[in-house]
C-alpha positions in Angstrom: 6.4 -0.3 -15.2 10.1 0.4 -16.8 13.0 -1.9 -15.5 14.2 1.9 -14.2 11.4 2.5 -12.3 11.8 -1.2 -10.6 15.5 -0.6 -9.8 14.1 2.6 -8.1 12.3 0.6 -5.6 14.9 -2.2 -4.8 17.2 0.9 -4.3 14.8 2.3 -1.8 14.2 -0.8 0.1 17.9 -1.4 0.0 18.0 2.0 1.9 15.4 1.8 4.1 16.8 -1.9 5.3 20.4 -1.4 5.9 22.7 1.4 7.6 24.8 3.6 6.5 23.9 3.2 3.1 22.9 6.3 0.5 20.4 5.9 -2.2 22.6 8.0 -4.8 25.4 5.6 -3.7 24.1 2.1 -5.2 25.0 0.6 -8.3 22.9 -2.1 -9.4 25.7 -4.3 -11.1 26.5 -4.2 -7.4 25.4 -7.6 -5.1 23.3 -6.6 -1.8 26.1 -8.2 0.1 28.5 -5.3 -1.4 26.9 -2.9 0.9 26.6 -5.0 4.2 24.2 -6.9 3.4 23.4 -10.3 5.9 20.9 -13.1 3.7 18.3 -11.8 6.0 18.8 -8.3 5.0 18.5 -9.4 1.6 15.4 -11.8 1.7 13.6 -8.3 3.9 14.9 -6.1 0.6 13.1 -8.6 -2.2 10.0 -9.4 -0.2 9.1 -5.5 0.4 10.4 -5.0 -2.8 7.8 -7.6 -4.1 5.0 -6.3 -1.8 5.2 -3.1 -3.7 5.5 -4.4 -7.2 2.9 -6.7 -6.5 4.6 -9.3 -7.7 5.3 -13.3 -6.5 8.3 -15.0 -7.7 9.5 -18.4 -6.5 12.6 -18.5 -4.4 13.8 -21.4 -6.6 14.5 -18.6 -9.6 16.1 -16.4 -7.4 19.2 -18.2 -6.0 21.4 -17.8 -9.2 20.7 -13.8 -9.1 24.1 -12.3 -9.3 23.7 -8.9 -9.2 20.7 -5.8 -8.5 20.3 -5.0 -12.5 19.4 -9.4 -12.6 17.1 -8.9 -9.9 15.7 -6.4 -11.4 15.4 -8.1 -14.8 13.5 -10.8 -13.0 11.4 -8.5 -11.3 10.8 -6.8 -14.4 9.7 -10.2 -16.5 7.6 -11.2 -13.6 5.9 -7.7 -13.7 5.1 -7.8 -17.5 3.1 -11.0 -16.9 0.5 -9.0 -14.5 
C-alpha cells in the first residue's frame, strides 16, 4: 500500500465523519481540526481509518501528529511492518 493510497482513506473517513466537508477539498498538510473537527471527531477518523488499514498504532505516537500527510506517514510506517 502507497502513502497515496493511505491518505485516500483518511480523506474518506474525514468525509464520511464530519459535515459539510468535500473530499476534493482536503489538504493533507491541513490539521483535522482545520475542517471542524472536535477530538472526538478525530479519534472516530483514525480508528476507522485504522480498521481499514488493518493497522494498530499506540495512542502514545500519535499525540505529536501535526498534520494529515504525518498521519499518514505513521500510518504508512505502521503498514510496511504487516
Amino acid at each position: 500500500m502507497t502513502k497515496d493510497q493511505i491518505i485516500e482513506v483518511i480523506k474518506q473517513n474525514i468525509v464520511d465523519n464530519l459535515d459539510d466537508v468535500k473530499y476534493e477539498e482536503i489538504d493533507p498538510q491541513k490539521t483535522m481540526k482545520d475542517y471542524g473537527a472536535n477530538s472526538l471527531d478525530m479519534i472516530e477518523v483514525v480508528s476507522c481509518s485504522m480498521r481499514e488499514l488493518k493497522i494498530k498504532i499506540p495512542r502514545t505516537e500519535l499525540a505529536d501528529i501535526k498534520n494529515i500527510d504525518e498521519l499518514a506517514d505513521k500510518f504508512f510506517e505502521y503498514a510496511e511492518k504487516n
